[in-house]
SEKOLDO-911071 format. One record per residue: x, y, z of N, C-alpha, C, CB in turn. Coordinates in steps of 0.1 Angstrom, whole numbers, plus 2048, in hexadecimal, padded with zeros to 3 digits. Glycine has a CB too. Layout:
<recs>
XYZXYZXYZXYZ...
</recs>
This chain:
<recs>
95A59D99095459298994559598995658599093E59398093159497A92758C98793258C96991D58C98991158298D90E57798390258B98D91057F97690C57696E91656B96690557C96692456C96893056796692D55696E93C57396E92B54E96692F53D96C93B53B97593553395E93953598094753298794552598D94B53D99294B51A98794B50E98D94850D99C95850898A95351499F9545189B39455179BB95952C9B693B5209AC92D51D9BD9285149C39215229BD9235159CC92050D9D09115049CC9235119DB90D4FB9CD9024F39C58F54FC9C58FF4E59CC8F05019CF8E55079D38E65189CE8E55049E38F351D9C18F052B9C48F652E9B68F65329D18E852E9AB8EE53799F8ED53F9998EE5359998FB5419908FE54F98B8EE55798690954C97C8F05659868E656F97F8E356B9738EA57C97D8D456996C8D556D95D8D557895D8CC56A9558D857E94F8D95899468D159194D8D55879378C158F94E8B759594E8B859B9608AC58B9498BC5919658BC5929768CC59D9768BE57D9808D35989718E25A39768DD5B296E8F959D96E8D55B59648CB5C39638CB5C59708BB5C195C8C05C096F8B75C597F8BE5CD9888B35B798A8CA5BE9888D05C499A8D55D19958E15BA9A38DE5CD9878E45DB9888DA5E99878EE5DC97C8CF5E49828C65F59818C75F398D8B45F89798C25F29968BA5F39A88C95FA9AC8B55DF9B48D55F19AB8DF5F89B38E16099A68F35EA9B58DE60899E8E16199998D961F99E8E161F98A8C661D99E8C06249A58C06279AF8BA6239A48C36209B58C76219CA8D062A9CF8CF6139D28DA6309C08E463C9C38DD6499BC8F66399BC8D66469B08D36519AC8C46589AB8D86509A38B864D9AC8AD6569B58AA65D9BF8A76529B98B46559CB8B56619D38B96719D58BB65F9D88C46709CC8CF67E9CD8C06879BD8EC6789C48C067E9B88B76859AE8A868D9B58B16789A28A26839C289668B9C189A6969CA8886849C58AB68D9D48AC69A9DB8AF6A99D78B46989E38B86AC9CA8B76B39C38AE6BE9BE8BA6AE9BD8A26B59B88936BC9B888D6C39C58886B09B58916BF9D388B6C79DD8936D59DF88B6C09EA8A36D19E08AC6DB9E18AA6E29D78B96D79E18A86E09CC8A76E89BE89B6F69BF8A16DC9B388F6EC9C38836F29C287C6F99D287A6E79BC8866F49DC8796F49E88846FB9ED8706E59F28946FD9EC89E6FB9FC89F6F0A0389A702A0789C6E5A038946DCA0C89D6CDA078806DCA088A46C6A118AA6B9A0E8A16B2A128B66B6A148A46A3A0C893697A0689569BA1689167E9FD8A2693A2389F694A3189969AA328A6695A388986A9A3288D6B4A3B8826AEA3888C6C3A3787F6ADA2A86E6ABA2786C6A1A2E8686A8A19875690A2986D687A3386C687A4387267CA30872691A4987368FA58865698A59882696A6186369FA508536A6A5384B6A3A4E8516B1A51848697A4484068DA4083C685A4B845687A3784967FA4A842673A5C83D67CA67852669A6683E683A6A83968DA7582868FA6E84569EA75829695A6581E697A6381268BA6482169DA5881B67FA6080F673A5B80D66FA69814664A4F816673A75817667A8180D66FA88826663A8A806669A937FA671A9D7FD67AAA47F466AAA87F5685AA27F768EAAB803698AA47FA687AB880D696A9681269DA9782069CA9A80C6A2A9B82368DAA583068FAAC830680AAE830699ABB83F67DAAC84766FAAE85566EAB784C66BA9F857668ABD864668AC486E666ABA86665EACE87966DAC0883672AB688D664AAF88C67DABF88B65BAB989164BAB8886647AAC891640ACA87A64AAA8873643AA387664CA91863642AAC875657A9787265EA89884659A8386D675A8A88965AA8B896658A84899647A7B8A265AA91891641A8188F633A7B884632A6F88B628A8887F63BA72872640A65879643A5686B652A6A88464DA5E88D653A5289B64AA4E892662A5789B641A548A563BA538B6643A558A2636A458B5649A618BF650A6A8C0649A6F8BF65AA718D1651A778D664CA828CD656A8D8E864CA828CE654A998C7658AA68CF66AAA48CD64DAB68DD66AAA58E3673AA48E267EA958ED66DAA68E0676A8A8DD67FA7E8D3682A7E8DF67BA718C767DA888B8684A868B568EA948AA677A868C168EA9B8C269BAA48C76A6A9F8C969AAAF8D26A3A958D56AEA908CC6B7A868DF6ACA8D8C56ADA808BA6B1A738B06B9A7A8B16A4A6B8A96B5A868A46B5A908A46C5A938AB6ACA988AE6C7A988B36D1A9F8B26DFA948C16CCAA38BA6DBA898B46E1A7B8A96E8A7C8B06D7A708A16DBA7B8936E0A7688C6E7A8088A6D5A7288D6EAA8A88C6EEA9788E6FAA968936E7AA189A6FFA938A070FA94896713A868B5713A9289470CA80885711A7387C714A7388070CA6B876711A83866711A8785D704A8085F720A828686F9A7B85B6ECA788596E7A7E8596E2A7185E6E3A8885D6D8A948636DCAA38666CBA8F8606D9AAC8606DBABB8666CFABF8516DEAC186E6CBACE8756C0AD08706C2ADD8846BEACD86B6B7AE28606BBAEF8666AAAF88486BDAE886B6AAB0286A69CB0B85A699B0A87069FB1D85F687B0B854681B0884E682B19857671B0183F683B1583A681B2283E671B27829683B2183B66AB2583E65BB27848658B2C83D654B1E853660B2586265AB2C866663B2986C64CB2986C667B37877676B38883679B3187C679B4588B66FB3089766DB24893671B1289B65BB2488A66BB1088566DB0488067BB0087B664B0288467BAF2881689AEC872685AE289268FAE0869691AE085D68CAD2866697ACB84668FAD485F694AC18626A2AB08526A4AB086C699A9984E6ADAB483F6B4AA88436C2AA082F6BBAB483B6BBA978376C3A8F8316D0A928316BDA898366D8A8E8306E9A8D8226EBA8183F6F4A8581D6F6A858176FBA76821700A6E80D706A77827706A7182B70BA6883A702A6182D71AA6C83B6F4A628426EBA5C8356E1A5684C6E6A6782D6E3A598236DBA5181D6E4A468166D5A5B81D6F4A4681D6F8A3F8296F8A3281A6FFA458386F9A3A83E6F7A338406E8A2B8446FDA388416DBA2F83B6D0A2782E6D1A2083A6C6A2E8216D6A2081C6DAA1581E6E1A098166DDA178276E9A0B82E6F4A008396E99FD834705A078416E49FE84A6DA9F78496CD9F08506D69FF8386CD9F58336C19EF82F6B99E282B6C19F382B6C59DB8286C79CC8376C09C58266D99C98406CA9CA84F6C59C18556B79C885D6D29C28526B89D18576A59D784D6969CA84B6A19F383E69E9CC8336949C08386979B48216989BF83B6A39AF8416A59A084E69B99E8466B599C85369D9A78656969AA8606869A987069B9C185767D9AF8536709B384E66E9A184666F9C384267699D83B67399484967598882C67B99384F67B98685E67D97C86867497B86768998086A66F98887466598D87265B98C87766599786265399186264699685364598B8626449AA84764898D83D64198583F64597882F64398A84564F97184365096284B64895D84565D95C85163F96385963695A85262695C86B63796084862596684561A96B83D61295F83D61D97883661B95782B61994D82260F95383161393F81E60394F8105FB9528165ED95A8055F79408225EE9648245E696D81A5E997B8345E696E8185DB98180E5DA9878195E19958055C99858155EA99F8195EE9A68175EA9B18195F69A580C5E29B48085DA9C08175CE9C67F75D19BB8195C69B38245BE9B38315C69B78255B79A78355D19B383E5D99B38425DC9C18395E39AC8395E29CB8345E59D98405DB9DF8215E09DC8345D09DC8385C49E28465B99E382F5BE9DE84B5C29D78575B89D68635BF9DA8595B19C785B5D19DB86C5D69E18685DD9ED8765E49D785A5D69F685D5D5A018615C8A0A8545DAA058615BBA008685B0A0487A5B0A058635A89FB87C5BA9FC88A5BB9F988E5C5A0988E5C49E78875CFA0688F5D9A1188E5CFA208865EBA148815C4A218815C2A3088C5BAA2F8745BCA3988D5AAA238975ABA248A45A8A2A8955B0A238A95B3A248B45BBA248B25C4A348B45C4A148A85C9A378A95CEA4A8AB5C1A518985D6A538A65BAA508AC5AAA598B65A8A588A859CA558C15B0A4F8CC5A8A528D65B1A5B8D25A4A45
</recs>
């Protein structure tokens, strides 16, 4: 059944999609399957490099010092604890990153960053901005992006509350 299909059944407080609104949803749910695999494509294509690798060495890079606990970067990337050990570990036998116990608490693991994984995210970087500027702003034309920002970081929080 449609969103936008009439159904006596709802309840008072909850109505159907217009035309214009069941668009929407449906663009957002096609883009939500196919931006991803698209820009991931562009890294694999051009770098070797899945979007994961790059963003686990993005957040590294942006966070202090270089290094994040591995519970954090994995919530960065939106991993499980276990899929960012294994990525982790990856990237490790590559020389980008180092897995060092946290001083603070002995249980805990950090991820830093290497040079020569910050080198390698500089060299990937170009085609990740070509991939973003191809994918996402050349289609945006003269919508105000501040509003844009703001309404699909309302959506994603959301949707994490629940």
């Amino acid at each position: 059944m449609s969103a936008t299909s009439p159904d006596p059944g709802l309840p008072p407080d909850l109505t159907a999609l217009s035309e214009k609104e069941e668009a929407v949803m449906r663009a957002l749910g096609r883009i939500l399957l196919v931006l991803p695999r698209a820009m991931n494509a562009d890294l694999e294509n051009e770098q070797r490099m899945t979007a994961s690798e790059y963003n686990v060495l993005r957040h590294l890079s942006e966070s202090p010092h270089s290094r994040m606990r591995m519970s954090e970067l994995a919530q960065s990337c939106d991993m499980s604890l276990s899929g960012m050990t294994r990525l982790a570990a990856k990237l490790e036998s590559l020389g980008y990153l180092n897995r060092v116990k946290c001083d603070e608490d002995a249980r805990g693991w950090n991820a830093v960053l290497t040079a020569d994984g910050l080198a390698r995210l500089r060299e990937a970087w170009p085609t990740h901005l070509a991939s973003v500027r191809r994918h996402i702003f050349d289609h945006l034309g003269e919508i105000d992006l501040d509003d844009l920002a703001t309404a699909l970081n309302k959506m994603a929080t959301d949707a994490d509350l629940r």
